[in-house]
N, C-alpha and C positions, 0 to 999 in steps of 0.2 A: 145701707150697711153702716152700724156702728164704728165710730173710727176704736182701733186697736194701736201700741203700742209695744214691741217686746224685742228680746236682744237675742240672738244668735251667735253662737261661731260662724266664724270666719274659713269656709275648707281651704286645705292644704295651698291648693292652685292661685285661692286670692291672694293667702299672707305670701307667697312667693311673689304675684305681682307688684304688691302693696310694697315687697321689700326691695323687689328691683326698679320701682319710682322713685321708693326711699333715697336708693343710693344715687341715681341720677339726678335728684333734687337736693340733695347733700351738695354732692360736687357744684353744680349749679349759684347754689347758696351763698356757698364760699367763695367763689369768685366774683360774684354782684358785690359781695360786703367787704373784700379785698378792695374793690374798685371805688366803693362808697368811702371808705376809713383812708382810701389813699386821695380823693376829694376830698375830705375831711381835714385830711393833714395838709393838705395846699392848703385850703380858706385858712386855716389854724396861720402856718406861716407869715402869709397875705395880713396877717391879725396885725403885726410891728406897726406897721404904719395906718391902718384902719381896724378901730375895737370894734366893729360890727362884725366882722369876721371870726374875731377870737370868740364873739359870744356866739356866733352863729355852728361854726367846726363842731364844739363840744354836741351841741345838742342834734346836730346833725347825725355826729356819728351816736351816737346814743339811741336815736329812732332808727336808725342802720341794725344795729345788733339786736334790739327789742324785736322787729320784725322778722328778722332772719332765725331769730334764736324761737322766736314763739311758734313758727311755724315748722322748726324743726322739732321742736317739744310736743306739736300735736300730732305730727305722723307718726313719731313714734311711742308716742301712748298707744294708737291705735293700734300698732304692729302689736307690741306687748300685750295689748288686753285680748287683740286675736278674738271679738267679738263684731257686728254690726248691727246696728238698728234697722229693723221693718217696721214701717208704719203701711197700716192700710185703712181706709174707709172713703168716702165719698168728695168727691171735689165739690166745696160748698161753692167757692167762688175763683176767681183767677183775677190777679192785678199786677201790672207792669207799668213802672217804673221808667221812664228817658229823662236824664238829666245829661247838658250841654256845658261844657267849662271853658272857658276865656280864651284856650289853644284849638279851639275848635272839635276837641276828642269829645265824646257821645260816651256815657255811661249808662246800660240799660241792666234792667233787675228784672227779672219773671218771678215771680210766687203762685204755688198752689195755696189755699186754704183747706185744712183738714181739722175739722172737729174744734175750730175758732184756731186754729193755729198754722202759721204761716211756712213753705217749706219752699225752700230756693230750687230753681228747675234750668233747665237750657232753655233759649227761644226755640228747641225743635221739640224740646217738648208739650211748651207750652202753648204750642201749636196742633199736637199730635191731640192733644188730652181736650176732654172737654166740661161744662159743666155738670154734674151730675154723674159722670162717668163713676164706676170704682176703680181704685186702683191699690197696686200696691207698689210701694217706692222703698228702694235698697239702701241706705248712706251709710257713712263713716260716722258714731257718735262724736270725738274729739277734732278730727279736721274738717267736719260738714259733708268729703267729697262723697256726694253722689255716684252711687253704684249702677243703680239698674231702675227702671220704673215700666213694672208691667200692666196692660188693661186685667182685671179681670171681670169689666161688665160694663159695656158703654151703657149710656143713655140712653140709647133708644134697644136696649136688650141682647144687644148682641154681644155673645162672651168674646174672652178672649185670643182663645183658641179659632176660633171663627175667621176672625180677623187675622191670626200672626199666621196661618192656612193659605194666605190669598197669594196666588204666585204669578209671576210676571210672564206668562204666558200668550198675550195677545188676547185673553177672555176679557169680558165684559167686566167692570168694577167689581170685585167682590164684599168691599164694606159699606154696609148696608147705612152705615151714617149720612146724613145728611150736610149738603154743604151749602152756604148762603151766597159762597163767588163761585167761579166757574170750579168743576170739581175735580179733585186732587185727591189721591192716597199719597201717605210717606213711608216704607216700606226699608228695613235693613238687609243689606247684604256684602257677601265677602268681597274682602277689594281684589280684585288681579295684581299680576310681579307686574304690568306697566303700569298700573294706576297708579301703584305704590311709587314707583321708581319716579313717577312725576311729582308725585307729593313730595318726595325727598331734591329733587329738583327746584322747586317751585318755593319749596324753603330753606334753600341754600340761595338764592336770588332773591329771595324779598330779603335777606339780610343782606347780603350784598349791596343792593338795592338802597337799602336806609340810610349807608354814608355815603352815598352818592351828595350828595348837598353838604353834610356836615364835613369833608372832608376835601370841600371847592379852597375854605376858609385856610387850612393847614396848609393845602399845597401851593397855594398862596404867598404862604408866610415863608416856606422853608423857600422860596423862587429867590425873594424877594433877599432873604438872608445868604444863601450860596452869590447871588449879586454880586452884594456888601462885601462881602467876603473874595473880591477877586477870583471867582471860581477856584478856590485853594478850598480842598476838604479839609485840611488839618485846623485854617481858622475857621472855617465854618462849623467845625464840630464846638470850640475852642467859645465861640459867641453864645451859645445856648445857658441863660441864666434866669433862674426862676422869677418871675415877676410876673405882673397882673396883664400886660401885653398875651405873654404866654400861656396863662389861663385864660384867658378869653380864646386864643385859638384853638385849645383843647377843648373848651368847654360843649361845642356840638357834639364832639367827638366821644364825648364821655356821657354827655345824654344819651347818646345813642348807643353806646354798650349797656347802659342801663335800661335799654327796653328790647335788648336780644332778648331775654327770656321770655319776654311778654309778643315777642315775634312769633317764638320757636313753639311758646306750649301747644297752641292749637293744632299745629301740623302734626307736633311728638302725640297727641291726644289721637289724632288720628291712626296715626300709622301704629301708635301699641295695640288699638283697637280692631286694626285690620277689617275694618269695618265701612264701607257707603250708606247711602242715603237714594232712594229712588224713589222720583216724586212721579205719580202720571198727575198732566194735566193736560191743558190741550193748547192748540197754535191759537192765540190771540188775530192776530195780523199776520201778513206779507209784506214786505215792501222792496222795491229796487231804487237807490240813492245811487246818483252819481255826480259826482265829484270831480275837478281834473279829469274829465276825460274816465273817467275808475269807476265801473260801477260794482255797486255793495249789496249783496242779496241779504237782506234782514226778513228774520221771524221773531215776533214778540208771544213771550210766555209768561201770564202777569201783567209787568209792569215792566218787564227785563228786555232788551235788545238783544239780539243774536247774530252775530255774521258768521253767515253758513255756507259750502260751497254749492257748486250750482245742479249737482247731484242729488243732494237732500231736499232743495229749493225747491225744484221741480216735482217732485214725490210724496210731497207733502200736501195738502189743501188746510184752509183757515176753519177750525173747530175739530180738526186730526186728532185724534188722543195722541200724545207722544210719551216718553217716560228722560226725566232730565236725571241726568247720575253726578250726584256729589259730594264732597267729606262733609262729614256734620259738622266739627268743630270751626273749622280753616274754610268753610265754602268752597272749595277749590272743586272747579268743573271739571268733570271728565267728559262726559260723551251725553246727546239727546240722540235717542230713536225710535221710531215710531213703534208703537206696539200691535198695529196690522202687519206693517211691510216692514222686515227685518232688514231690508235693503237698502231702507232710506235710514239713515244712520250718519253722526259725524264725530269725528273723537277729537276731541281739543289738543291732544298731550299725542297724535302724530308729527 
C-alpha cells in the first residue's frame, strides 16, 4: 500500500471533545503556571542576597509561560481549523526509544515509520501493530494528539474487520497473527460504573500518595516552629518569614504539585475514553510463598506476579488461556479470568 496523506473535518462529536479537553487543560494550565511564576517570584526574592537566583527566576519563569502558552496556542488552532490528518500506508519499520535521567525517571518514545517518515504511537500500540501491517492512523495536525489507529490489513493477510470481529467469548484465538512469546490478543472494550469508579479512586490516591514523603519535611518544620513558639498560635503564625530555610521546606512540596498533572492525565485519558484493554494470554507459573507463617498463592503472566485468592488458584492450571483487563494509558488492573471457566475469576478493585 502506497503511503497516503490528506486532511478531514473534524465531526461535530470530536470538536465537542477536543473542546471539553480544551477547557480542562486551560484550567490545568493556569494553575501549574500560577505555581511556576509564584516559584519564580521566591528564587527572584531569594536573588538580594544570591545573583544566581535573580538570573535564574527570570528565565525560569519565561520557559514557564513559553510552554504553557505554546501548548495552549496549538489546541486551539486545531479546534479552529476543525480539520484532522489521516495518514495511511504500510508500516515500514517500528523503533523505540528508552532513555534513563539522573532521578531515576525512564523516558520512552515508540515510532511508526510510514513512507520514510516517523509517527509517534503509545507502547500499546506499538505493540498491537506490526511490520508490514497497513494501517491507518487518525492525529491532530497542530498538537500531534493522536486520535485513532486502525488495522486495515495485517501482515499475514488478515483485514481488519477480521480481527476487530474477534469477541471474548471463551473461542479459540480468533487472530490469525502470529506470535514469537507465548500468545496474546489485545482487544478494546467498555469499562463498567466499577471499573471506572476504581480508576477514579486509584487516582485520587496516587496523588495523595505523592506527598506522602514531600510533605514528612513541612510537618517537620511547622513541629519544630509551634515548639519555638511556646505552643502560642499567635507567635507561631507571627515567625513565619521568607527566607531560604523556608524554601527548602516547600521546595518537595512544590515539585510535587508540579507533577499532579503529569499524575492525573493518564487515568483523565482513561476514564474520557471509557474504554479497557483485554489481553488473553496464558498462566506462565504457579507458586505458593510463604512467609511469617502467610502463605501467598502466585500466578505469573509474562514476566508479572499475581497474588490471587485461593479460589482462582485452584481453578486455574499452568498454560490456561486467561484474559487480564486493564486501562491502556494508567495500567491500572481490574480483573484476570479465565476464558473456559467463567468462574475462576478475580477482580482487584473488590
Amino acid at each position: 500500500m502506497n503511503y497516503s496523506e490528506k486532511t478531514v473535518y473534524l465531526s461535530p462529536d470530536e470538536i465537542e471533545k477536543l473542546r471539553k479537553d480544551y477547557r480542562l487543560g486551560t484550567i490545568l494550565s493556569f494553575i501549574v503556571l500560577v505555581i511556576m511564576l509564584g516559584a519564580a517570584t521566591f528564587f527572584f526574592i531569594l536573588g538580594e542576597d544570591f545573583l544566581p537566583f535573580r538570573i535564574f527566576a527570570p528565565i525560569f519563569a519565561l520557559v514557564a509561560i513559553a510552554i504553557v502558552f505554546l501548548n495552549f496556542y496549538r489546541q486551539r488552532k486545531d479546534i479552529q481549523g476543525g480539520v484532522k490528518t489521516i495518514i495511511t500506508g504500510e508500516i515500514e519499520d517500528k523503533k523505540e526509544t528508552h532513555s534513563s535521567r539522573s532521578n531515576s525517571q525512564s523516558s520512552d518514545t515508540y515510532t511508526f515509520i510510514l513512507g520514510g517518515k516517523e509517527v509517534e504511537v503509545t507502547s500499546l500500540n506499538y505493540n498491537k501493530f506490526h511490520v508490514k501491517d497497513c494501517i491507518e492512523i487518525t492525529k491532530l495536525p497542530h498538537a500531534g494528539t493522536l486520535l485513532d489507529i486502525r488495522l486495515i490489513e495485517s501482515a499475514t493477510g488478515i483485514s481488519g474487520n477480521q480481527l476487530t470481529t474477534t469477541k471474548l467469548d471463551g473461542s479459540p484465538l480468533g487472530d490469525a497473527r502470529s506470535f514469537t512469546t507465548a500468545e496474546f490478543s489485545e482487544t478494546s472494550y467498555p469499562l463498567d460504573s466499577a471499573e471506572e469508579q476504581f480508576l477514579r479512586r486509584t487516582r485520587n490516591k496516587r496523588v495523595v500518595r505523592s506527598f506522602k514523603w514531600a510533605l514528612i519535611t513541612l510537618w517537620l518544620f511547622l513541629a519544630f516552629k509551634f515548639l519555638a513558639s511556646d505552643f502560642n498560635p499567635i507567635l507561631f503564625l507571627q515567625s513565619f518569614r521568607l527566607n531560604i530555610v523556608l524554601v527548602i521546606v516547600l521546595l518537595p512540596s512544590i515539585i510535587q504539585v508540579l507533577r499532579i498533572p503529569r499524575i492525573l492525565t493518564p487515568f483523565n485519558q482513561d476514564i474520557t475514553s471509557g474504554m479497557k484493554v483485554i489481553r488473553r494470554t496464558t498462566i506462565a507459573d504457579k507458586t505458593r510463598n510463604t512467609k511469617n507463617r502467610r502463605t501467598s498463592l502466585i500466578v505469573t503472566l509474562g514476566e508479572k506476579l499475581y497474588s490471587v485468592p485461593e479460589n482462582f488458584y485452584s481453578n486455574v492450571t499452568i498454560g490456561q488461556e486467561v484474559a487480564l483487563h486493564y486501562a491502556e494509558y494508567s495500567k491500572t488492573e481490574f480483573s484476570i479470568n479465565s476464558t473456559s471457566d467463567r468462574s475462576a475469576s478475580v477482580e482487584f478493585y473488590l
